[in-house]
MOPAC internal coordinates of N, CA, C and O (Angstrom, degrees):
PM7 1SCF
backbone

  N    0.0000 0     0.00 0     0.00 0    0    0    0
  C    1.4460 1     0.00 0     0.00 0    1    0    0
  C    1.5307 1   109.31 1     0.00 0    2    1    0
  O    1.2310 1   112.90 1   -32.70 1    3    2    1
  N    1.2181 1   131.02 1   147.30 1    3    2    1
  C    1.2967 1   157.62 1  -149.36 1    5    3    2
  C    1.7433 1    78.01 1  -107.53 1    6    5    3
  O    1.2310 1   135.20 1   -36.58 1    7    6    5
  N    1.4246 1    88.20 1   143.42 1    7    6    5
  C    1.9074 1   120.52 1   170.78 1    9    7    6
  C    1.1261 1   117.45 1  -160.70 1   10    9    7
  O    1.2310 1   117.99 1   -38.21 1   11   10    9
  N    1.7503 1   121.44 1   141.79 1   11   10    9
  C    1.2290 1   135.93 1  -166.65 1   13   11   10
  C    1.5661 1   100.56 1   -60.09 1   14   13   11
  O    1.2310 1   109.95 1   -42.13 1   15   14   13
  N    1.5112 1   136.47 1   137.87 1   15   14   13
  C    1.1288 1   160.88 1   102.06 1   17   15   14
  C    1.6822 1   106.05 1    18.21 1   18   17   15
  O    1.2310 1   117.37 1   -51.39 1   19   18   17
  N    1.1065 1   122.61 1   128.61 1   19   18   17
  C    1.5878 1   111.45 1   168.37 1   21   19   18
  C    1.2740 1    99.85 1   -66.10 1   22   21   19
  O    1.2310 1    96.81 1   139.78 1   23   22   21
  N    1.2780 1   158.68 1   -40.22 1   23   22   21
  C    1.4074 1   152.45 1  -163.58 1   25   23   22
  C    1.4714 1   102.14 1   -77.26 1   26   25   23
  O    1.2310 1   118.09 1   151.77 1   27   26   25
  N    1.4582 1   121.25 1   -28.23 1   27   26   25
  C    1.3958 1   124.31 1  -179.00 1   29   27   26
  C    1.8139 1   102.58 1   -77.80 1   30   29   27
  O    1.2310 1   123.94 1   131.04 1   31   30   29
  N    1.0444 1   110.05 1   -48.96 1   31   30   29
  C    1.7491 1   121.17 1  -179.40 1   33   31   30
  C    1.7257 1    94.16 1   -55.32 1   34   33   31
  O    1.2310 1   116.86 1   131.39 1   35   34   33
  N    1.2171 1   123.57 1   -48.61 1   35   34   33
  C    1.5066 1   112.20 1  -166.31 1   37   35   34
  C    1.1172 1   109.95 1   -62.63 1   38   37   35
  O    1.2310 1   117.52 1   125.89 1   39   38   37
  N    1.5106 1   122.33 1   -54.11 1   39   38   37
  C    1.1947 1   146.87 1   162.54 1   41   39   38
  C    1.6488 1   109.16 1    -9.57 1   42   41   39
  O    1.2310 1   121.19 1   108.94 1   43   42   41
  N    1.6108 1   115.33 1   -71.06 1   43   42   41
  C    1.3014 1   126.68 1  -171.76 1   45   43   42
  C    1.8494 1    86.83 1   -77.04 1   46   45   43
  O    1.2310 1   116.71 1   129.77 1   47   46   45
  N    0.9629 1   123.87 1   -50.23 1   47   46   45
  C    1.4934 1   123.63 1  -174.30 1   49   47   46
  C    2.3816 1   100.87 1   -37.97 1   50   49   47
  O    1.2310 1   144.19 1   121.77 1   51   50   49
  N    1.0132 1    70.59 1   -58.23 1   51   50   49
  C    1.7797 1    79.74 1   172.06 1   53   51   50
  C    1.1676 1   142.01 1   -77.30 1   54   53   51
  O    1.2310 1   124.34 1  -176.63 1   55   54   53
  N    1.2828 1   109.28 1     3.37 1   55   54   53
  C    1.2726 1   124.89 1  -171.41 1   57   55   54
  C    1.8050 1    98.45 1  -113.70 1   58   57   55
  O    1.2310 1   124.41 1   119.41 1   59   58   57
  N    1.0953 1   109.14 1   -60.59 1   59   58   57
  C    1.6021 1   115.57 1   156.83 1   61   59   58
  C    1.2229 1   112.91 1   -34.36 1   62   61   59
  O    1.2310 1   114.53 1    90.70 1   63   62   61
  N    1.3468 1   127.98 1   -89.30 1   63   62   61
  C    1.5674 1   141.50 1  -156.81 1   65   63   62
  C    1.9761 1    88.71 1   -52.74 1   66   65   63
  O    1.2310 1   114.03 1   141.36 1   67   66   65
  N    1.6174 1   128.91 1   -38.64 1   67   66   65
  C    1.1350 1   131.78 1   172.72 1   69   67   66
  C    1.5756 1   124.12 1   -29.27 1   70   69   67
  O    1.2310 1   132.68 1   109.60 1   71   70   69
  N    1.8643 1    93.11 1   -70.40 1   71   70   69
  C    1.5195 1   102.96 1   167.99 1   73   71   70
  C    1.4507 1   121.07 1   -70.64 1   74   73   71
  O    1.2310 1   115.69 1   168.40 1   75   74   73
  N    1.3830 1   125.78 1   -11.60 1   75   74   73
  C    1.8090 1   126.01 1  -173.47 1   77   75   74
  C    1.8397 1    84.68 1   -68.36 1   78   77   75
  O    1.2310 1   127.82 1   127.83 1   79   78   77
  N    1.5008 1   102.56 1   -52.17 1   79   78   77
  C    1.6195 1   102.65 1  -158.08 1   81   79   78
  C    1.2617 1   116.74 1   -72.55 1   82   81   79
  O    1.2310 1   120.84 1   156.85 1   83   82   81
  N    1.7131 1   115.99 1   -23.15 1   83   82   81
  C    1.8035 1   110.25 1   149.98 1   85   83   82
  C    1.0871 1    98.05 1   -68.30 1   86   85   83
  O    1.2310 1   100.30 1    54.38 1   87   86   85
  N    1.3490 1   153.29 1  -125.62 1   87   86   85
  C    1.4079 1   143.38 1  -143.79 1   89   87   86
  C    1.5079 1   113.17 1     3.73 1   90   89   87
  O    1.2310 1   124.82 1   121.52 1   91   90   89
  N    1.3612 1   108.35 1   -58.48 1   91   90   89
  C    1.5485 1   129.75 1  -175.35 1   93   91   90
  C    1.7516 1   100.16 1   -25.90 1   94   93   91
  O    1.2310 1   137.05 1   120.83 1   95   94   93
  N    1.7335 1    84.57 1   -59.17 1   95   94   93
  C    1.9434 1   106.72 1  -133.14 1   97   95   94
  C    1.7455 1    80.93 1   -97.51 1   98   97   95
  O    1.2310 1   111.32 1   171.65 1   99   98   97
  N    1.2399 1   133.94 1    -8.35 1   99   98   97
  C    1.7431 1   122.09 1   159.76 1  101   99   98
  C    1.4398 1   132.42 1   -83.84 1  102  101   99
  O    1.2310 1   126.98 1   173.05 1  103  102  101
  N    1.6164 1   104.19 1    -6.95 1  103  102  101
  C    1.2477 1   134.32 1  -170.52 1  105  103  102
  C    1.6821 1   109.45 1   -62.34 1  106  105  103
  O    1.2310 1   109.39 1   -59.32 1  107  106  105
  N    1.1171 1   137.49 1   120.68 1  107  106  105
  C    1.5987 1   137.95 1  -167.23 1  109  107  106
  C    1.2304 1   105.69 1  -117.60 1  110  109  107
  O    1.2310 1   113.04 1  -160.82 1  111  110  109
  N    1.3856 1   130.76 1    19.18 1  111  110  109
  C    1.2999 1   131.08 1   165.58 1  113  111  110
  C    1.4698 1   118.17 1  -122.89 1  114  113  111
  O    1.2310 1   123.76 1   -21.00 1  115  114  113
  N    1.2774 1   110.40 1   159.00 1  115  114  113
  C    1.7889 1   109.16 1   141.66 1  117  115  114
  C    1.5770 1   131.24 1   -40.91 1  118  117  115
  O    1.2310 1   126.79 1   159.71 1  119  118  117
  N    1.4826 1   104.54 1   -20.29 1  119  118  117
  C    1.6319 1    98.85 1  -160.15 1  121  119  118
  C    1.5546 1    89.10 1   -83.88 1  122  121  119
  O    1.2310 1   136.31 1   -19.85 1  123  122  121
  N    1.6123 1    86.02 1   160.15 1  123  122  121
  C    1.5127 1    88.39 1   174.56 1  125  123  122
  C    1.5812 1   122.43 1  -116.08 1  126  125  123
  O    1.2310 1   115.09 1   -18.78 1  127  126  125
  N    1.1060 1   126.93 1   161.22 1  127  126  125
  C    1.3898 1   136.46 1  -155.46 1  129  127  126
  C    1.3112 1   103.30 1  -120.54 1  130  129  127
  O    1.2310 1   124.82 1   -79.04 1  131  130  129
  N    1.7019 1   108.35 1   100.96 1  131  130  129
  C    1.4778 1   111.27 1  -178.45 1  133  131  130
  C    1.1288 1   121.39 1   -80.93 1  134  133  131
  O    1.2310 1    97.94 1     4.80 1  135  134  133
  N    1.2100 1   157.00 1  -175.20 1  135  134  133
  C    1.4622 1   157.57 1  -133.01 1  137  135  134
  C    1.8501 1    95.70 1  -115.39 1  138  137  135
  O    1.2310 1   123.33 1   -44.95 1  139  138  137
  N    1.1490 1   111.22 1   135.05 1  139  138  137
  C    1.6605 1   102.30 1   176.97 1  141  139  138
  C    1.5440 1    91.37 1  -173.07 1  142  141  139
  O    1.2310 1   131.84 1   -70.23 1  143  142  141
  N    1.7052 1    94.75 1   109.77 1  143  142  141
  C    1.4636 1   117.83 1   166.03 1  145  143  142
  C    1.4014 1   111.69 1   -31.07 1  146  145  143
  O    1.2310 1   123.08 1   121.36 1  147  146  145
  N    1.4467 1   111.71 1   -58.64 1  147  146  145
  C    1.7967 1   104.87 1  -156.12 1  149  147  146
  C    1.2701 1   105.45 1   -74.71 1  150  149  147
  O    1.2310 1   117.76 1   167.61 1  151  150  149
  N    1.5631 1   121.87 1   -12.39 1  151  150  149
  C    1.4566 1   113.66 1  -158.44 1  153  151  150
  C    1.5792 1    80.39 1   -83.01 1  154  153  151
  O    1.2310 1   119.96 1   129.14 1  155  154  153
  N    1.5799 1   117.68 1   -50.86 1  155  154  153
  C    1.6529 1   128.10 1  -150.58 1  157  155  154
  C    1.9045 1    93.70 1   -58.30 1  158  157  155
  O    1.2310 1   123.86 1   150.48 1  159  158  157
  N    1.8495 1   110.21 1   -29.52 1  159  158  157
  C    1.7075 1   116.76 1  -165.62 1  161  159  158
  C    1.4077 1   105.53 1   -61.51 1  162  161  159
  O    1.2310 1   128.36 1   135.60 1  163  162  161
  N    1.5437 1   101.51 1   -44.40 1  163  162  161
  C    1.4372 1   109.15 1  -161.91 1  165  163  162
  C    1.0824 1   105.41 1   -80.97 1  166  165  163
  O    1.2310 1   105.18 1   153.90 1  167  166  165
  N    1.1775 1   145.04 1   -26.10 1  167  166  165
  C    1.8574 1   140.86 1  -176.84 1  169  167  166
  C    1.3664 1    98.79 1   -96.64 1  170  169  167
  O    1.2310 1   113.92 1   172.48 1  171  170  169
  N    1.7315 1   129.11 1    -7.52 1  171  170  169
  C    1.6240 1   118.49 1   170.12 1  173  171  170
  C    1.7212 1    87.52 1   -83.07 1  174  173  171
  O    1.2310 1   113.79 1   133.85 1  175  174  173
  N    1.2166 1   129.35 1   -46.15 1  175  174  173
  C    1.7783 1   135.86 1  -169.24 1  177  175  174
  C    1.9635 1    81.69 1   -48.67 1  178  177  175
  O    1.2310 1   120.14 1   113.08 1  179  178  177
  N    0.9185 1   117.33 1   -66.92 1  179  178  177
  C    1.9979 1   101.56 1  -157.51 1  181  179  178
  C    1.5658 1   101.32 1   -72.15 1  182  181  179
  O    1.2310 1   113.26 1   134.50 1  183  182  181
  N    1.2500 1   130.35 1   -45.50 1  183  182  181
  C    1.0154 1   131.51 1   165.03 1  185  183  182
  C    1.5591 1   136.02 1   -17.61 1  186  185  183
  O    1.2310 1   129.90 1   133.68 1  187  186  185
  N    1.4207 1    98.52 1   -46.32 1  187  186  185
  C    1.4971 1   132.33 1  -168.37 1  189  187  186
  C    1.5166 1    87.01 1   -85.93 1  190  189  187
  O    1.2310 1   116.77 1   107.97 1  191  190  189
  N    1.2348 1   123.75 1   -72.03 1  191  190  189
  C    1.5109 1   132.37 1  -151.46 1  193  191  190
  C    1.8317 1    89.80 1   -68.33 1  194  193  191
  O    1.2310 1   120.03 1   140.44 1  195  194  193
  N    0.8805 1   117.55 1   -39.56 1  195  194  193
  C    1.5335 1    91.04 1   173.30 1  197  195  194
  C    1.6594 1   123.53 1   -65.64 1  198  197  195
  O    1.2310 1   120.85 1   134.34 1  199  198  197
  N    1.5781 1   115.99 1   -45.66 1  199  198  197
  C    1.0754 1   134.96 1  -176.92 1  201  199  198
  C    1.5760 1   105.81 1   -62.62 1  202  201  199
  O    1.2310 1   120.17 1   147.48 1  203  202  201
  N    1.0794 1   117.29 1   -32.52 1  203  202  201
  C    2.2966 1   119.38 1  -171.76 1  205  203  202
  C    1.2017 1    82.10 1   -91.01 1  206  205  203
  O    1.2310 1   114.23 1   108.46 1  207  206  205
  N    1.3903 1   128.53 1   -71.54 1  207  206  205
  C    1.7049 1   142.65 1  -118.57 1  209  207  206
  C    1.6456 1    90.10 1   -92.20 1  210  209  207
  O    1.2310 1   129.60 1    93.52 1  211  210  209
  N    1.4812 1    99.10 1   -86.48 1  211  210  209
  C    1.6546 1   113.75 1  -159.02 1  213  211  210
  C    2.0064 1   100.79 1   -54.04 1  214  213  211
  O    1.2310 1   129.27 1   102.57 1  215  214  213
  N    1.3699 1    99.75 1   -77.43 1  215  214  213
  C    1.8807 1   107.86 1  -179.40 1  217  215  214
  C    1.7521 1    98.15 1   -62.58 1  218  217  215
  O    1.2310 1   102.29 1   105.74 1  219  218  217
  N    0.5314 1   150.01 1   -74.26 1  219  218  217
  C    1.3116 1   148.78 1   159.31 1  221  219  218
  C    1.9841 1    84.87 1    98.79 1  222  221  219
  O    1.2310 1   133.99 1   -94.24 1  223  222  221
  N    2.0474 1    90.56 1    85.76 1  223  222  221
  C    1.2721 1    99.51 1  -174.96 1  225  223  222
  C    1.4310 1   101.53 1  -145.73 1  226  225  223
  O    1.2310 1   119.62 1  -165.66 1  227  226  225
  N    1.5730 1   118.32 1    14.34 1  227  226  225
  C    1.1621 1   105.91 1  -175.55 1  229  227  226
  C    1.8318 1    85.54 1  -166.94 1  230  229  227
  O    1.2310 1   125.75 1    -6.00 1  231  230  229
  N    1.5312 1   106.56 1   174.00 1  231  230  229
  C    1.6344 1   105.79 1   174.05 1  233  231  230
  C    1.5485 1   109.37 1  -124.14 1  234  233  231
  O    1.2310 1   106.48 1    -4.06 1  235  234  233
  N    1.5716 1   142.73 1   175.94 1  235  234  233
  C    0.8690 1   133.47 1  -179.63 1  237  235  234
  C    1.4114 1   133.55 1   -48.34 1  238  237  235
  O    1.2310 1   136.21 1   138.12 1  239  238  237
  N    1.6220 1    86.22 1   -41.88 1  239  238  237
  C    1.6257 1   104.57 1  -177.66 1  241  239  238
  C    1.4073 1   122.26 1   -57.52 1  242  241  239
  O    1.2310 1   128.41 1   137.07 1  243  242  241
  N    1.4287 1   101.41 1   -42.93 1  243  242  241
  C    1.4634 1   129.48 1  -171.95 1  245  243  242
  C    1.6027 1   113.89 1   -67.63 1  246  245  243
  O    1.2310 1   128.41 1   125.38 1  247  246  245
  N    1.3138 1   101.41 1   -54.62 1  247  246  245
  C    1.7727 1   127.79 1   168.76 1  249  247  246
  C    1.5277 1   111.31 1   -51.65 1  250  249  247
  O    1.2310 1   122.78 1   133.02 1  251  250  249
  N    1.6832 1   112.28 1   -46.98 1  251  250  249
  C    1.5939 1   105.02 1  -168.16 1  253  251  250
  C    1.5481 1    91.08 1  -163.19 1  254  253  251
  O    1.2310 1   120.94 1   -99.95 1  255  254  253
  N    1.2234 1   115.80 1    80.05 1  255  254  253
  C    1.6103 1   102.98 1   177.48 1  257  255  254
  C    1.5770 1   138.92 1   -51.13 1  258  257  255
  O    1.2310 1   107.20 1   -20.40 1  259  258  257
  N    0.9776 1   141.46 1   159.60 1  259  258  257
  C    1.5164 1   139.02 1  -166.09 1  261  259  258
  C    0.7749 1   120.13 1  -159.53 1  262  261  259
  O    1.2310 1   101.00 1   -17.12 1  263  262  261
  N    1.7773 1   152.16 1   162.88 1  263  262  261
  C    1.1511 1   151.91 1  -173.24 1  265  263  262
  C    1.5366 1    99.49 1  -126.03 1  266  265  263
  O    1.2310 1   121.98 1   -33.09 1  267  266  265
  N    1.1410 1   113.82 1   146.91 1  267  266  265
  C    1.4340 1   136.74 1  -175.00 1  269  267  266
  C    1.7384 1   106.83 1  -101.24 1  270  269  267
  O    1.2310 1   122.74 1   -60.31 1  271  270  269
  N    1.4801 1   112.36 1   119.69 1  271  270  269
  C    1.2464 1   112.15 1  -151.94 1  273  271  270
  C    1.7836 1    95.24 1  -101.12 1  274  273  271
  O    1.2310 1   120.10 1   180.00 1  275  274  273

């Protein structure tokens, strides 16, 4: 079986921790905003589709790498 690359893991490592820290830095309160995959999945999902699809400036792999199961 096929596995991400440490350069591929950082990759998604950085791209994640990316959007936690916008969320972070749009945040207008005190409260705080704990870490949650699906919220960080779903704003990398529009993110992506603008960046591959719409600007068409980058490719999936490149944007958020993955292994093909």
């Amino acid at each position: 079986m096929k596995e991400l690359t440490d350069k591929q893991i950082k990759r998604q490592d950085f791209v994640d921790n990316a959007i936690f820290n916008l969320i972070k830095s749009l945040n207008t309160t005190d409260k705080a905003i704990n870490w949650d995959i699906e919220m960080i999945g779903d704003i990398r999902d529009v993110i992506a589709e603008w960046m591959i699809e719409r600007l068409k400036i980058t490719d999936e792999q490149n944007f958020y790498p993955w292994v093909e199961e």
